[in-house]
ZAVO-470661 format. One record per residue: chain; x, y, z of N, C-alpha, C in turn. Coordinates in nm, 3 decimals. Example, Ala and Ser with C-alpha at 12.3 -4.5 7.8 and 13.67 -1.06 7.14 Angstrom:
<nodes>
NODE | c | nu | nv | nw | cau | cav | caw | cu | cv | cw
NODE | A | 1.319 | -0.569 | 0.780 | 1.230 | -0.450 | 0.780 | 1.320 | -0.330 | 0.780;
NODE | A | 1.285 | -0.225 | 0.708 | 1.367 | -0.106 | 0.714 | 1.290 | 0.003 | 0.787;
</nodes>
This chain:
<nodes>
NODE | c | nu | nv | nw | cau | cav | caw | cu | cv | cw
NODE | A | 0.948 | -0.994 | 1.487 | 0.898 | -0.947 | 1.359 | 1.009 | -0.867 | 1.290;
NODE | A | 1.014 | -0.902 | 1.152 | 1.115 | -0.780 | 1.074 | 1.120 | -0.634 | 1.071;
NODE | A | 1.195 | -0.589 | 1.051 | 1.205 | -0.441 | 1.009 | 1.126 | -0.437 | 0.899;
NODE | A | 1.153 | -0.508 | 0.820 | 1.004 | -0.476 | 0.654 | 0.862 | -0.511 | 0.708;
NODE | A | 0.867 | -0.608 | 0.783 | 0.682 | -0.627 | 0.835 | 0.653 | -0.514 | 0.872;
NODE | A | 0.758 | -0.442 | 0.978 | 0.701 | -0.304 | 1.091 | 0.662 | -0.182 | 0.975;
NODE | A | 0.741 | -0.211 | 0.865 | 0.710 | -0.081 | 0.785 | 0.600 | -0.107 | 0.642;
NODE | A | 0.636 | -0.231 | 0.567 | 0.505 | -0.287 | 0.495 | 0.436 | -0.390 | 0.556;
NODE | A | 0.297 | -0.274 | 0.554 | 0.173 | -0.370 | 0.654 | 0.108 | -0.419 | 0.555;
NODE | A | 0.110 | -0.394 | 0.416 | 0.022 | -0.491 | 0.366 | -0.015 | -0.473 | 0.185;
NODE | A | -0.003 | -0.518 | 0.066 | -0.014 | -0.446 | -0.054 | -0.138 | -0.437 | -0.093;
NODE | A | -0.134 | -0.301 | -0.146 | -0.306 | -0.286 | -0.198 | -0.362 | -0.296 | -0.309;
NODE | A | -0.427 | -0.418 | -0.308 | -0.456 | -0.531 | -0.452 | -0.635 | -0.439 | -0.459;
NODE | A | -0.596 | -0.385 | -0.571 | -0.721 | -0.342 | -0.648 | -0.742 | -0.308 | -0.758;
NODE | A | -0.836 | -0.315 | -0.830 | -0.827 | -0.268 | -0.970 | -0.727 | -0.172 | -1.061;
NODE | A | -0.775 | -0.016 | -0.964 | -0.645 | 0.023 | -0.999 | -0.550 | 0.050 | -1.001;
NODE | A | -0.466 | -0.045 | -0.932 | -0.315 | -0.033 | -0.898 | -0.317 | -0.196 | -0.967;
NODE | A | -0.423 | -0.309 | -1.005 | -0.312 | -0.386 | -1.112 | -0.336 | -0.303 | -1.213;
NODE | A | -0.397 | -0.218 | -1.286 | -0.362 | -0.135 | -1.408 | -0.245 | -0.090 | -1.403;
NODE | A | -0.193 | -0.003 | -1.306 | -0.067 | 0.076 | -1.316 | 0.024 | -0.052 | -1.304;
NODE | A | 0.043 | -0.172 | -1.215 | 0.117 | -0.218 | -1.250 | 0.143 | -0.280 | -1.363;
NODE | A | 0.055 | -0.331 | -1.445 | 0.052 | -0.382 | -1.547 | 0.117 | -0.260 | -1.619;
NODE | A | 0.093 | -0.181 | -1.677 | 0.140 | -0.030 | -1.761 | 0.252 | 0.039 | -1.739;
NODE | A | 0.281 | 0.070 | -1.587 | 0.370 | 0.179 | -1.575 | 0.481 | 0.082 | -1.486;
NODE | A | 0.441 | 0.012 | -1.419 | 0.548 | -0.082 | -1.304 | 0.531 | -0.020 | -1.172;
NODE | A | 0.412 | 0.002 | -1.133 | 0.421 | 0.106 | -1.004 | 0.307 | 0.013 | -0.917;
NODE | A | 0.333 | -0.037 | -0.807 | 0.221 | -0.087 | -0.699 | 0.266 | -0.027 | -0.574;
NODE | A | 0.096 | -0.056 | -0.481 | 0.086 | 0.038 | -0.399 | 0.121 | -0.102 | -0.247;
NODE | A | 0.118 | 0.001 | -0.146 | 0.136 | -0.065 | -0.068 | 0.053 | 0.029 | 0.093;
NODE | A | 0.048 | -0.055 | 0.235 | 0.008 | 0.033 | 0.293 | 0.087 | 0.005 | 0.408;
NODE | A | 0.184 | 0.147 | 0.453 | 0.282 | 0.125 | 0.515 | 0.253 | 0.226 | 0.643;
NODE | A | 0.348 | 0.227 | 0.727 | 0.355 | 0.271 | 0.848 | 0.322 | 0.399 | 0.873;
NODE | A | 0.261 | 0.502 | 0.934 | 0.290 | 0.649 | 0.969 | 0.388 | 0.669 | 0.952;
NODE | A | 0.488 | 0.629 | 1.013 | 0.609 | 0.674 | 1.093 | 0.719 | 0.676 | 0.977;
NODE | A | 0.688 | 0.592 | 0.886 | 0.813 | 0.526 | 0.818 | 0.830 | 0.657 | 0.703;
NODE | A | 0.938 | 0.651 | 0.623 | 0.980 | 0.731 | 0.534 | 1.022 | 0.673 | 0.397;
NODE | A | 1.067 | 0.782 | 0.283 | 1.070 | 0.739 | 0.154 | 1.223 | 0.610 | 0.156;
NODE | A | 1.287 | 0.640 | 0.275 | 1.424 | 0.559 | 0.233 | 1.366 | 0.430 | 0.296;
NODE | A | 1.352 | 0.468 | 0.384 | 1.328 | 0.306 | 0.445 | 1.180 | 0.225 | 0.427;
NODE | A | 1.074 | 0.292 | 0.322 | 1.004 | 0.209 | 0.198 | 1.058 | 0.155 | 0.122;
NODE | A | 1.144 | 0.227 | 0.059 | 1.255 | 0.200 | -0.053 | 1.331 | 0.061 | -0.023;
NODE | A | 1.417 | 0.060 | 0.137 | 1.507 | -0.027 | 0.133 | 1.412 | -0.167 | 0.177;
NODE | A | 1.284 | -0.099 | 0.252 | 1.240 | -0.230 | 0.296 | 1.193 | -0.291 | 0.147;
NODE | A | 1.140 | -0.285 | 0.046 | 1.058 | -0.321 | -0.049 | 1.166 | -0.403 | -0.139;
NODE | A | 1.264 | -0.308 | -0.143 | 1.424 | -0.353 | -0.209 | 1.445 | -0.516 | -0.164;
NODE | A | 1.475 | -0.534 | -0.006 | 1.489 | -0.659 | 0.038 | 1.360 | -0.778 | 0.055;
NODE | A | 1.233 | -0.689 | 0.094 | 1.097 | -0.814 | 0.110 | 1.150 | -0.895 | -0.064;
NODE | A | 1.128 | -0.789 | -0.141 | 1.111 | -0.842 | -0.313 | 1.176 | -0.867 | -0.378;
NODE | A | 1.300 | -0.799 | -0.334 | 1.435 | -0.827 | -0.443 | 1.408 | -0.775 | -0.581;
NODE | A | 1.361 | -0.637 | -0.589 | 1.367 | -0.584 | -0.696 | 1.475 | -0.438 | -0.664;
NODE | A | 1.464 | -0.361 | -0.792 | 1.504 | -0.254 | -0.748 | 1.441 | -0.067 | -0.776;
NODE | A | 1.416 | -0.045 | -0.697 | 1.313 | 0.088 | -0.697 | 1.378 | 0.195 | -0.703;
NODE | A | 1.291 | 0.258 | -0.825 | 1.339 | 0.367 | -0.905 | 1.297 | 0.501 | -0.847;
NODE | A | 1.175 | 0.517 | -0.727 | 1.077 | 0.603 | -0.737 | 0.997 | 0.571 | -0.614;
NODE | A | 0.979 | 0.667 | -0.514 | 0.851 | 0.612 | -0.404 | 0.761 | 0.761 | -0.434;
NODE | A | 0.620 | 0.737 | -0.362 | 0.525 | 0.859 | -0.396 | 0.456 | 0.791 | -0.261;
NODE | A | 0.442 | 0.908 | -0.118 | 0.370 | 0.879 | -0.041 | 0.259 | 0.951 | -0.005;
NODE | A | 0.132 | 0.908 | 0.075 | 0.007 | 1.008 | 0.075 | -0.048 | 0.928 | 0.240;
NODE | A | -0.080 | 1.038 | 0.302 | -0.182 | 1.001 | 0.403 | -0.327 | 1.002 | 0.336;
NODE | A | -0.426 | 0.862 | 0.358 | -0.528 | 0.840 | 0.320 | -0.637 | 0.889 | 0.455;
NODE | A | -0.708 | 0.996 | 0.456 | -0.825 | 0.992 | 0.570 | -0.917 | 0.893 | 0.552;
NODE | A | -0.981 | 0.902 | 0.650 | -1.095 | 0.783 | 0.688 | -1.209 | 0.874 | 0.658;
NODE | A | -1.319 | 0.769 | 0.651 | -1.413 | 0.828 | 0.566 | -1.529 | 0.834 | 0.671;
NODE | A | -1.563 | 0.899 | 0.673 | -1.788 | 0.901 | 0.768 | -1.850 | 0.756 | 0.739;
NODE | A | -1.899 | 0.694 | 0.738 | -2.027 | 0.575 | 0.763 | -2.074 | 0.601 | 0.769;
NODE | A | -2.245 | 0.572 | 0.745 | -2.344 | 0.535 | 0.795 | -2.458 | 0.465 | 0.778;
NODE | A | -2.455 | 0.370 | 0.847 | -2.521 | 0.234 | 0.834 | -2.663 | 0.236 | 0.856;
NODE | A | -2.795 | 0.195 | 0.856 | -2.965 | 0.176 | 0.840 | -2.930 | 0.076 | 0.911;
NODE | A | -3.013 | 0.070 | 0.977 | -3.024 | -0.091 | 1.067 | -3.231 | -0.032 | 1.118;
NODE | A | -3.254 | -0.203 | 1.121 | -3.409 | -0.183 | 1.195 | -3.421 | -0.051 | 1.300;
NODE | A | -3.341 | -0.061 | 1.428 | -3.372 | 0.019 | 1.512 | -3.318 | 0.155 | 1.522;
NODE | A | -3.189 | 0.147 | 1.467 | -3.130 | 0.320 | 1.442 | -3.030 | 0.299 | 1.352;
NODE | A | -2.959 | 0.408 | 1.345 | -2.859 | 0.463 | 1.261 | -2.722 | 0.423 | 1.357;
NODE | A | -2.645 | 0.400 | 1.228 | -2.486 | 0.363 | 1.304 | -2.412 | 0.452 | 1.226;
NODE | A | -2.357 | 0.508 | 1.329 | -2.206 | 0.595 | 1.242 | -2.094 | 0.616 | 1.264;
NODE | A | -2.031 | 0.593 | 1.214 | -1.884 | 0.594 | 1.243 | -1.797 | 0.593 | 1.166;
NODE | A | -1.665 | 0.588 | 1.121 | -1.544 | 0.614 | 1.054 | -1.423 | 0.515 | 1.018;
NODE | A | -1.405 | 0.493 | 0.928 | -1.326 | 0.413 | 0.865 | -1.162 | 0.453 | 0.911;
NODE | A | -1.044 | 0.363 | 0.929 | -0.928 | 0.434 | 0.984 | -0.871 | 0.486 | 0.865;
NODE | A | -0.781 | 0.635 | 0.869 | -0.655 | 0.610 | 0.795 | -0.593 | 0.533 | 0.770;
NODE | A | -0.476 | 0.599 | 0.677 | -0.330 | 0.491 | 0.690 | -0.286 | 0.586 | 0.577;
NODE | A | -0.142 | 0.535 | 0.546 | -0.035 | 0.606 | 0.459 | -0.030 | 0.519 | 0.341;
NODE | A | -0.021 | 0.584 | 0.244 | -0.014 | 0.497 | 0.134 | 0.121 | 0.517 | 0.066;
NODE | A | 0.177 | 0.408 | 0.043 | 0.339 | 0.433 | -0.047 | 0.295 | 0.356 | -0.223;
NODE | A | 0.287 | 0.439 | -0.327 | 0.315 | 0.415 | -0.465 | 0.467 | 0.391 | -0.474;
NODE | A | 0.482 | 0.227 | -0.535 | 0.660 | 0.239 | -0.548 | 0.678 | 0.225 | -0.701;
NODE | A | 0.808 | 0.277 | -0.777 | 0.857 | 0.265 | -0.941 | 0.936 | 0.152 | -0.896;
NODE | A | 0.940 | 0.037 | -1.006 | 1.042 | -0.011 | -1.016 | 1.083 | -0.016 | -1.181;
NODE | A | 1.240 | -0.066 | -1.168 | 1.335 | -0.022 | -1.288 | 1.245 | -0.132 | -1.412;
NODE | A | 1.230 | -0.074 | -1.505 | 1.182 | -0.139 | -1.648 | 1.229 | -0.310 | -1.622;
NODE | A | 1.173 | -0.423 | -1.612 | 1.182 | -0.541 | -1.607 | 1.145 | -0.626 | -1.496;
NODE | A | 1.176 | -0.545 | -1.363 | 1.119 | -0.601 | -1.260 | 0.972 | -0.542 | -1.238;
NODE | A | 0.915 | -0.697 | -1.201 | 0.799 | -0.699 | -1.125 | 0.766 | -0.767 | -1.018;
NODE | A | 0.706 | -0.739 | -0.941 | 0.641 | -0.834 | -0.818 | 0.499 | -0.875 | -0.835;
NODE | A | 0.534 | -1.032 | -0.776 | 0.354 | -1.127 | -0.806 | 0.314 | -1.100 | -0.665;
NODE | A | 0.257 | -1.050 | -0.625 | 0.141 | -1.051 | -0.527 | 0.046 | -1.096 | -0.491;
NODE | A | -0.015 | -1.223 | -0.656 | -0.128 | -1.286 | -0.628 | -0.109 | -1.384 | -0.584;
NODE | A | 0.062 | -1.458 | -0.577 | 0.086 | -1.542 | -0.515 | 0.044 | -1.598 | -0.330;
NODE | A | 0.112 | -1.465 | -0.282 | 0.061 | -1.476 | -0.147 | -0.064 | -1.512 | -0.086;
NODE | A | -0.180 | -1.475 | -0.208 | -0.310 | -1.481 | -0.128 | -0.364 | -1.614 | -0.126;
</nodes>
């Protein structure tokens, strides 16, 4: 597996992050614990071949559940993960809807 797979696990296609991309040039992605602003940067640089102006990272908590079912209650917790917002320079963009 690549060095960019180990660090982008996956882009996060939702309403609003195609707004921002559409508007500002900024999509999100959901990347490693471990990983950092340079090596988001360089991995995203080479997966896409664009060039990034800007990273913004956040740990996302997991959230409580709880599910109704006939016989009882289910509860439990959704996982974390880290979220990386990336800028890229005025002209580049990345298609993402391609992949799916």
């Amino acid at each position: 597996m690549s060095k960019q797979r180990e660090i982008l696990i996956r882009p996060i296609i939702s309403e609003k992050m195609s707004a921002q991309a559409e508007k500002q040039g900024n999509y999100g992605f959901e990347v490693a614990r471990t990983s950092n602003k340079i090596q988001i940067k360089q991995a995203v640089e080479k997966e896409y071949g664009v060039t990034v102006t800007g990273v913004r990272t956040m740990v996302v908590r997991g959230k409580n559940r709880t599910r109704y079912t006939k016989t009882n209650i289910l509860r439990g917790r959704t996982a974390g993960y880290k979220k990386a917002i990336v800028s890229l320079k005025d002209g580049d963009t990345i298609d993402l809807y391609s992949s799916i």
